[in-house]
C-alpha positions as CSV (number, residue, x, y, z in Angstrom):
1,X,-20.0,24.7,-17.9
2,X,-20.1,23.8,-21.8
3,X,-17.9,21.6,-23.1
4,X,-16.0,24.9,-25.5
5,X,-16.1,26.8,-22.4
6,X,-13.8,24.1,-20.2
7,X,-11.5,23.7,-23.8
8,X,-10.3,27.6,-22.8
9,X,-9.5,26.9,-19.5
10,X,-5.6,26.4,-18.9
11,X,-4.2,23.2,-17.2
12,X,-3.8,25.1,-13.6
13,X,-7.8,25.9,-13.8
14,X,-8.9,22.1,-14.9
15,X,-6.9,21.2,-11.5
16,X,-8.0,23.8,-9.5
17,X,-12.2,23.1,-10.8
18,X,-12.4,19.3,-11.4
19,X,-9.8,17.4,-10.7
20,X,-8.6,18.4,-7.0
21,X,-12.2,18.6,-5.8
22,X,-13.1,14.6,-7.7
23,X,-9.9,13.8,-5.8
24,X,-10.5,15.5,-2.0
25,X,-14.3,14.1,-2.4
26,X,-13.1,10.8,-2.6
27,X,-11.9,11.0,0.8
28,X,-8.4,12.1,0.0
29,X,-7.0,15.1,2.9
30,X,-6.1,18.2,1.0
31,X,-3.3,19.3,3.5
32,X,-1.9,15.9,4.6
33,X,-2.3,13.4,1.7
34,X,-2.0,15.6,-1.8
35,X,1.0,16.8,-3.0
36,X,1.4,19.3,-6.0
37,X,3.8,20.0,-8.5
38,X,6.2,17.6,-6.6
39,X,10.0,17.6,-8.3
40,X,11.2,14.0,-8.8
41,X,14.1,14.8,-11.1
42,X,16.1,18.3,-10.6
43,X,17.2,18.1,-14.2
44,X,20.4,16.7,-15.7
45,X,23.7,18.2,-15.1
46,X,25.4,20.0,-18.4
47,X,29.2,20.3,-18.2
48,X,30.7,23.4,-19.8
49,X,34.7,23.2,-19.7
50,X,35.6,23.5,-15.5
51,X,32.0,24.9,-15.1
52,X,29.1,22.7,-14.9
53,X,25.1,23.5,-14.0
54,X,22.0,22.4,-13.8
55,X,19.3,22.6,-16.5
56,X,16.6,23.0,-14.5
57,X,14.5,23.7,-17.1
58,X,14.7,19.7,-17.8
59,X,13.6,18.8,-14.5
60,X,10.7,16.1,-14.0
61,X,7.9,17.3,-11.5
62,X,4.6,15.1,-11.2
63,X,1.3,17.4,-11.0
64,X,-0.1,15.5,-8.2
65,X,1.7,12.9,-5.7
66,X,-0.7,11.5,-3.1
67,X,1.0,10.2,0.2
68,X,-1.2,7.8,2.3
69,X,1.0,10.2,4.9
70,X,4.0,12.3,4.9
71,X,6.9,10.4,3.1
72,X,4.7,7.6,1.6
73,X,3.9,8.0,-1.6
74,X,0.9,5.5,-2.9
75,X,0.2,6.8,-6.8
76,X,1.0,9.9,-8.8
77,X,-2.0,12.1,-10.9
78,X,-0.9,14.0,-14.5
79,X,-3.0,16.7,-15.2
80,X,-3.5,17.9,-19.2
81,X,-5.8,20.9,-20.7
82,X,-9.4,19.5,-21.9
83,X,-7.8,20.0,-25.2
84,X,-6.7,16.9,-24.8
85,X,-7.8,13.1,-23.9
86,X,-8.4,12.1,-20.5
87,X,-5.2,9.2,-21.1
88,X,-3.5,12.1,-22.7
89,X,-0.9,12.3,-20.1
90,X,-0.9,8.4,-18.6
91,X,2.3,7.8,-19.8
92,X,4.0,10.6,-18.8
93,X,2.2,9.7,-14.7
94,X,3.6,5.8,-15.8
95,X,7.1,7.3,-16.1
96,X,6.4,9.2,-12.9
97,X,5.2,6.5,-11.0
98,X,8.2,4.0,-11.7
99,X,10.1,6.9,-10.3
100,X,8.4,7.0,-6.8
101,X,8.0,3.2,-7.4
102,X,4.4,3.7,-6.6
103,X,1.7,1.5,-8.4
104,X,-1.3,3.8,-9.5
105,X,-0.8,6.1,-12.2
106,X,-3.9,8.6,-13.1
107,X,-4.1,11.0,-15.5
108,X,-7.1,13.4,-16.1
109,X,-8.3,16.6,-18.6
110,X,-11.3,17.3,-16.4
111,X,-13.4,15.2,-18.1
112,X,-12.5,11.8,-15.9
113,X,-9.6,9.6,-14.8
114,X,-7.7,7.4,-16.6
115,X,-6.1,4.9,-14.3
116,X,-3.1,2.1,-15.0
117,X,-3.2,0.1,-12.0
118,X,0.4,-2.3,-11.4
119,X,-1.6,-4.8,-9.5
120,X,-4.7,-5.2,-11.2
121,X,-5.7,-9.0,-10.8
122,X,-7.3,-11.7,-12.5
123,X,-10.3,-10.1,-13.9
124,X,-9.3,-6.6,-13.2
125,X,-8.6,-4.3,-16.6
126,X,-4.7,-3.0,-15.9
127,X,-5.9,0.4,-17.5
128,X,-9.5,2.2,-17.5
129,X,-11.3,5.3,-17.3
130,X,-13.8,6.4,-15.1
131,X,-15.6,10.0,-14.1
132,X,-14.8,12.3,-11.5
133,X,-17.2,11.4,-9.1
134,X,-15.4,7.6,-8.9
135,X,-11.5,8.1,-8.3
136,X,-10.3,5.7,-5.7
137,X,-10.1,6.6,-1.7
138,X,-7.2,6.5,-0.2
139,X,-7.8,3.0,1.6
140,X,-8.5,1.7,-2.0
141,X,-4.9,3.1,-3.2
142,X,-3.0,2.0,0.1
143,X,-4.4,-1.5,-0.5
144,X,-3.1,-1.1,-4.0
145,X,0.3,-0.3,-2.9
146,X,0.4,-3.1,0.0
147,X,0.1,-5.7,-2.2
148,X,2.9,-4.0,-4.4
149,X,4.8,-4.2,-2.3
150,X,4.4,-7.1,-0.6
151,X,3.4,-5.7,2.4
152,X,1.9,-7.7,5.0
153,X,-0.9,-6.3,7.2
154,X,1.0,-7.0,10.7
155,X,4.1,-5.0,8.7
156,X,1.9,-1.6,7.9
157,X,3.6,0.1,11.2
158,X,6.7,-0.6,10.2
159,X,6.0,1.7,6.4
160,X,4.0,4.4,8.0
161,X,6.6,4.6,11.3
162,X,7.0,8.5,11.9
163,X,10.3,9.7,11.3
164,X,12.2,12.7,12.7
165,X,11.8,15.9,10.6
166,X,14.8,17.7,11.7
167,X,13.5,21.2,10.4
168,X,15.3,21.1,7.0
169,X,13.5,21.0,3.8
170,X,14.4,17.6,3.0
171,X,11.9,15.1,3.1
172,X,11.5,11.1,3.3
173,X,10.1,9.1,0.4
174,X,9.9,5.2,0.2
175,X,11.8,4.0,-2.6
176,X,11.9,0.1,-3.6
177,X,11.0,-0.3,0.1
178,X,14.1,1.9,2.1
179,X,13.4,5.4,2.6
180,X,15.8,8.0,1.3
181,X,15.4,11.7,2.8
């Protein structure tokens, strides 16, 4: 595909084409580890007299959030048109990503990933870019999110410990290391 040909496509097609197939190649489970359009905010409440709503128009909702399993959210992924840069949309997957208190956040137009990485060390670039064919597996990202945290290798049971789903549509996410359902 030319490059005018991939500047038509909309932002659900760039996902669908190039960026959730760069992402499943690099060993990433399509059913158990990536989350899509995931709502982090439901939007802010507007008060009206005795009568108050949500906007949910307003609400925050990160393209991509990928779990190293259910509840355990390791980086976020902000997808933009190829009309834009690939860093196009890293700030908005930074804003994201102190949300979930994760440490990776990616952001991608099709074209390749650009990556701000909270624990890049000595050495280490904090931000880069890189194709498709090279975004990080998920024991890469989990390492990433370990040291993070602070997590100690003997601990790791202790953060991926299953939990009990009780069959309602709420679901457990790790934030600044307790878990909140």
């Amino acid at each position: 595909m030319d490059s005018n040909e991939k500047k038509e496509l909309s932002e659900s097609d760039i996902k669908a084409k190039f960026i959730t197939p760069a992402i499943v190649r690099a060993g990433w489970d399509e059913m158990m580890q990536i989350r899509r359009e995931v709502t982090l905010t439901p939007g802010p409440v507007v008060v009206r007299g005795n009568l108050s709503s949500r906007n949910k128009k307003k609400k925050k909702f990160a393209d991509y959030v990928l779990q190293k399993e259910k509840g355990v959210p390791v980086a976020v992924v902000e997808a933009k048109e190829n009309n834009y840069t690939i860093s196009h949309g890293l700030q908005q997957a930074l804003g994201y990503a102190d949300i979930l208190d994760v440490p990776c956040a990616f952001s991608s137009n099709g074209d390749g990933f650009a990556c701000h990485n909270k624990t890049a060390v000595e050495g280490e670039d904090t931000e880069t870019e890189f194709g498709l064919d090279a975004f990080p597996s998920p024991a890469e990202l989990w390492a990433r999110y370990k040291r993070f945290r602070g997590i100690a290798d003997d601990q790791e049971s202790l953060v991926t410990e299953p939990y009990h789903d009780d069959g309602g549509n709420k679901e457990r996410v790790l934030v600044s290391g307790a878990a909140w359902r």
